[in-house]
C-alpha positions in Angstrom: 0.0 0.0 0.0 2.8 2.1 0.6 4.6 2.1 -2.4 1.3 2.3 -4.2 0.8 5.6 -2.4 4.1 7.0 -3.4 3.6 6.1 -7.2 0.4 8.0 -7.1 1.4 10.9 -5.2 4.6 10.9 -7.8 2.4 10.7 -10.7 0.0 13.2 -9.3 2.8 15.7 -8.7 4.4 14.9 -12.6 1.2 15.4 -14.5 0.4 18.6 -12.5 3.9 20.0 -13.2 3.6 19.3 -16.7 0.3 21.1 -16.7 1.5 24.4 -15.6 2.6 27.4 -17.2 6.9 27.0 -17.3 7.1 30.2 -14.9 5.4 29.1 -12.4 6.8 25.4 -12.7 10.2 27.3 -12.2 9.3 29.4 -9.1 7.5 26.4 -7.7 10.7 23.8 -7.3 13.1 26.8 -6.5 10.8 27.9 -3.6 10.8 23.8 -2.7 14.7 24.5 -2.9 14.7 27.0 -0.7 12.3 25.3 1.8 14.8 22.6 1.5 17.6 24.7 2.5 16.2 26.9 5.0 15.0 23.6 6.7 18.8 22.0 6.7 17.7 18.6 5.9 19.9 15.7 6.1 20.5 15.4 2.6 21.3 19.2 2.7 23.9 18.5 5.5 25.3 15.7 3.6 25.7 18.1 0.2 27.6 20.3 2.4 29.9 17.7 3.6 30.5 16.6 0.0 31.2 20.5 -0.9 33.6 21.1 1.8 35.7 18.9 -0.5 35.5 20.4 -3.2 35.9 24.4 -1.6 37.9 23.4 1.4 38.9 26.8 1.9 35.0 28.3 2.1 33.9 29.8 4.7 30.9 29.0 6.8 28.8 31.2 5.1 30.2 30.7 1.2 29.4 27.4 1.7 25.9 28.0 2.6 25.1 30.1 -0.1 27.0 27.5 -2.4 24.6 24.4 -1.2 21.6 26.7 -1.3 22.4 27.7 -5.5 23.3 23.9 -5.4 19.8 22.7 -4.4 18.2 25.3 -6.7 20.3 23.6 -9.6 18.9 19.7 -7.7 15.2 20.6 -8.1 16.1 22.9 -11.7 16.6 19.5 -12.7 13.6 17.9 -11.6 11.4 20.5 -13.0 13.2 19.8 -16.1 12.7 16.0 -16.0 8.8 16.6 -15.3 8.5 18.8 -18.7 11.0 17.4 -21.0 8.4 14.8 -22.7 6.7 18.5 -23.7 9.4 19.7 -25.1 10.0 19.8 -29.1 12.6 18.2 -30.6 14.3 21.9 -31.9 14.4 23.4 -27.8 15.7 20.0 -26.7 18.7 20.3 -29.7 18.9 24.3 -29.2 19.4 24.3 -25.5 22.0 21.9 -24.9 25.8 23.2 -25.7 28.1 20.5 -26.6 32.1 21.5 -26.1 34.3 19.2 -27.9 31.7 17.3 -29.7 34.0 17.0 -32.7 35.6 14.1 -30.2 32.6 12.1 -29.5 32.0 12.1 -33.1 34.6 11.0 -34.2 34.5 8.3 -32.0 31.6 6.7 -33.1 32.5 7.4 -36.3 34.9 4.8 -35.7 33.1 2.6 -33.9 31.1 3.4 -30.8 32.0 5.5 -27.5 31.5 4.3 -23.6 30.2 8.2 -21.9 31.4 8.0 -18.0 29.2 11.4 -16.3 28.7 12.7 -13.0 25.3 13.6 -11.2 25.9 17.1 -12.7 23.5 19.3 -15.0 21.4 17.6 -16.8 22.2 14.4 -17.4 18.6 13.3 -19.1 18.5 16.6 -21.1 22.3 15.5 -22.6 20.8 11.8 -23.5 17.6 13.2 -25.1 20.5 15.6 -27.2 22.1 12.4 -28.1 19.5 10.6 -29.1 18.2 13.5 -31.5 21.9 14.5 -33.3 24.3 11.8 -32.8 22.0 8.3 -32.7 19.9 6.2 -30.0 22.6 5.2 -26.6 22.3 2.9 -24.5 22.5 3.1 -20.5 21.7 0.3 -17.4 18.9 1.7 -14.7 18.6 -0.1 -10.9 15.4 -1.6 -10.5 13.8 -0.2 -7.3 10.7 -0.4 -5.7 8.1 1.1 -6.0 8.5 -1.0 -9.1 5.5 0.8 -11.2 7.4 4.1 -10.5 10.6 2.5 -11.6 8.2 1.7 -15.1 7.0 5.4 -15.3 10.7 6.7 -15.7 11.9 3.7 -18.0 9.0 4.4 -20.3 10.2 8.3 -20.1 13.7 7.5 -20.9 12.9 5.0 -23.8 10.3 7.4 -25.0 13.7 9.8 -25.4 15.0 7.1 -27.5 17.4 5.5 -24.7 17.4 1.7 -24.5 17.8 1.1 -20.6 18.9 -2.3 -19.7 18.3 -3.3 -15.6 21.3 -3.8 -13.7 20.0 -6.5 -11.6 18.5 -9.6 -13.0 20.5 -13.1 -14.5 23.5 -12.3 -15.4 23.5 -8.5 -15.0 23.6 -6.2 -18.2 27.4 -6.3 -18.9 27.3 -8.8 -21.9 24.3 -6.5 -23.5 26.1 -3.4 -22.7 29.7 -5.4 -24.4 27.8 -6.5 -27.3 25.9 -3.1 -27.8 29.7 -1.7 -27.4 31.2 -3.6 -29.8 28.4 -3.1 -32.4 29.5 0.4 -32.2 26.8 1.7 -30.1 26.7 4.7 -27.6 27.0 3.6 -23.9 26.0 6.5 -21.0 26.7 5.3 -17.5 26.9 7.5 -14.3 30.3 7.4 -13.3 30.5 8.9 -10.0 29.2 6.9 -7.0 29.7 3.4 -6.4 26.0 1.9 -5.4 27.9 -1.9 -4.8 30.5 -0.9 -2.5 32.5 -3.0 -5.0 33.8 -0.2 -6.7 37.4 0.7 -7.2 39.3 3.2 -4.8 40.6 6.0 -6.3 41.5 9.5 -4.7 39.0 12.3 -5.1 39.4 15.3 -4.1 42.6 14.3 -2.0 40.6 11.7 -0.2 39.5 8.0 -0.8 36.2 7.5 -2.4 35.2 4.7 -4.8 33.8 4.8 -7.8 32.3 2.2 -10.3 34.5 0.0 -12.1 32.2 -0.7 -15.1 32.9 2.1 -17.4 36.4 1.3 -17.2 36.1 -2.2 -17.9 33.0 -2.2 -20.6 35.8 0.1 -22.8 38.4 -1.9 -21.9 36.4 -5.3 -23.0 35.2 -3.8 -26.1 37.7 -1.4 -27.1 35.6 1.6 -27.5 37.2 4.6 -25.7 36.3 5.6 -22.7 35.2 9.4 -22.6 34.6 11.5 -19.5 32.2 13.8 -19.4 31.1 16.8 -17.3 27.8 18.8 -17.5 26.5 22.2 -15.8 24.1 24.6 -16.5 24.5 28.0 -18.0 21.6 30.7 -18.0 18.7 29.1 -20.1 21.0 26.0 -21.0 22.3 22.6 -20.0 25.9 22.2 -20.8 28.1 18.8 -21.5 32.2 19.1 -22.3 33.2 15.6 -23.9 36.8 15.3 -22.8 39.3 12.9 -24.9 39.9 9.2 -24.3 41.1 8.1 -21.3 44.3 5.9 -22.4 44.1 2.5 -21.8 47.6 1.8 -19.6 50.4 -0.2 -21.6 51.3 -2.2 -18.3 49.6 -3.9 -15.8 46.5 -6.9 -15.4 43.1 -6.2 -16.1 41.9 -4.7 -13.0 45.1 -2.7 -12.7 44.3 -1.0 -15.4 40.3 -0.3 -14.5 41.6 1.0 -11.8 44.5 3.3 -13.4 41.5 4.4 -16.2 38.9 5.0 -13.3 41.5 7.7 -11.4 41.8 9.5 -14.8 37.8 9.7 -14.7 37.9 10.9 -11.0 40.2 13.2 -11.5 38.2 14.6 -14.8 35.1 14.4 -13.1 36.9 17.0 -10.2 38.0 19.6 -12.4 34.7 20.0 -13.8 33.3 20.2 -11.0 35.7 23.0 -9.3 34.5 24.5 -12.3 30.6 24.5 -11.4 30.0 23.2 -8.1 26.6 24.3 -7.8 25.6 21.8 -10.3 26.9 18.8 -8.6 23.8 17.1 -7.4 25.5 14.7 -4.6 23.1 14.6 -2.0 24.0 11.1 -1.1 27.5 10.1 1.0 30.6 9.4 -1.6 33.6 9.4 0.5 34.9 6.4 2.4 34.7 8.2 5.6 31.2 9.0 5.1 30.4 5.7 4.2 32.2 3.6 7.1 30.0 1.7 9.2 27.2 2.4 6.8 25.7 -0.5 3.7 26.3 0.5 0.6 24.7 3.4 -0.6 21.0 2.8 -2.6 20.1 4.9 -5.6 17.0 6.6 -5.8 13.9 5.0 -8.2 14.8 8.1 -10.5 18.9 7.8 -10.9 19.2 7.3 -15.0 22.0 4.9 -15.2 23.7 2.6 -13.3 27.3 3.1 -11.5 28.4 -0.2 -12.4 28.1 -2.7 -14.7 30.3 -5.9 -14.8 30.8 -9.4 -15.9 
């Protein structure tokens, strides 16, 4: 009964979102920002933690400010995800800036591309973008309960034109995603938090986190390269750099070298996010020492891709 209650009240809230005029849509989740904010939840708390690492040298009251824009970028998104299905094909292409996108073309010009991103920006915005110029991609979603909410945003994401594989199931989705890969497909996984506390440790930030192993190892299996990516917003626009290849290490065994490729992504992912902070939505503990004593971290029914994917 529960989770039936949710999936209405979630469904309630989408449909009336999409029904109102984009102002007030606007106004409505930043005021539910604010509220957020002012309140100092515990996911608030925990985006502050994350920040300090990222501004260690902010002051009380800089770092406020900094989670406050950050949460107003958090539900930006949200409202975005609510109205993008209204959207026309031209605003979805118009409004998304690509940087470097000469290098992701290329790239599957040659024969597919594995996309590594952060919870940054606008992640569904970029994949509805891809879909539309470059071709369909193809990503891995956990399978949560409620499980008929879980069905509401795969339908969304394949009505974009993503094929979304589950990450749990027989087998797991890493021989699709290889296959897909070696077919010369576009793979998009989330690249930044480990939900399997199986990830590999790298240093983030100048302190042990772990991230997902997957990307890493799904280029490394099929050959494709493995591009980084990082995504903010800017004025009316979502925003996605492509950032070249990771190398694939010339020494080393297998998981030495997922490892080696995954600190490259890390440390990518970081300088992007110096850049534009207030666009990281990490609401959720990353860091080792956040994590110690705690399971492994669960995704929320909404996350768009999977952090790891494996054989």
């Amino acid at each position: 009964m529960r989770d039936e209650l949710s999936e209405l009240a979630f469904a309630t809230g989408w449909g009336a979102v999409r029904r109102m005029p984009e102002p007030v849509a606007r106004a409505t989740f930043q005021a539910m920002a604010d509220q957020a904010w002012v309140r100092h939840t515990a996911s608030v708390q925990q985006l502050e933690r994350n920040l300090r690492r990222v501004v260690p040298h902010a002051g009380s009251r800089e770092l406020r400010e900094l989670s406050r824009d950050s949460m107003r970028s958090y539900f930006r998104y949200w409202s975005e995800v609510f109205r993008l299905p209204d959207w026309s094909n031209e605003r979805i292409v118009t409004t998304l800036l690509c940087e470097d996108e000469v290098i992701l073309r290329d790239s599957l010009s040659a024969g597919g591309a594995v996309l590594s991103l952060p919870h940054a920006g606008n992640w569904d915005h970029a994949g509805a973008w891809a879909c539309l110029t470059l071709q369909p991609l193809t990503t891995v979603a956990e399978r949560l309960r409620p499980e008929g909410l879980y069905e509401r945003f795969l339908a969304y994401r394949r009505a974009l034109g993503m094929e979304v594989l589950p990450l749990s199931g027989a087998g797991g989705p890493f021989r699709t995603l290889l296959q897909r890969a070696r077919d010369g497909h576009l793979i998009c996984l989330l690249g930044d938090r480990d939900l399997t506390a199986n990830g590999v440790p790298v240093s983030f930030f100048g302190e042990r986190a772990t991230m997902p192993a997957g990307p890493a190892a799904l280029a490394l299996a099929s050959g494709a390269p493995l591009l980084p990516v990082t995504a903010w917003y800017e004025d009316g626009c979502s925003c996605v750099r492509i950032h070249p290849a990771v190398p694939e290490p010339t020494m080393g065994s297998r998981s030495e070298k997922v490892a080696a490729m995954t600190q490259v992504v890390a440390d990518t992912f970081a300088g992007g996010i110096r850049k534009h902070p207030q666009d990281w939505h990490m609401l959720q503990p990353l860091w080792s020492a956040d994590l110690r004593g705690r399971r492994a971290p669960e995704a929320p029914a909404h996350e768009a891709a999977a952090t790891e994917a494996g054989p």
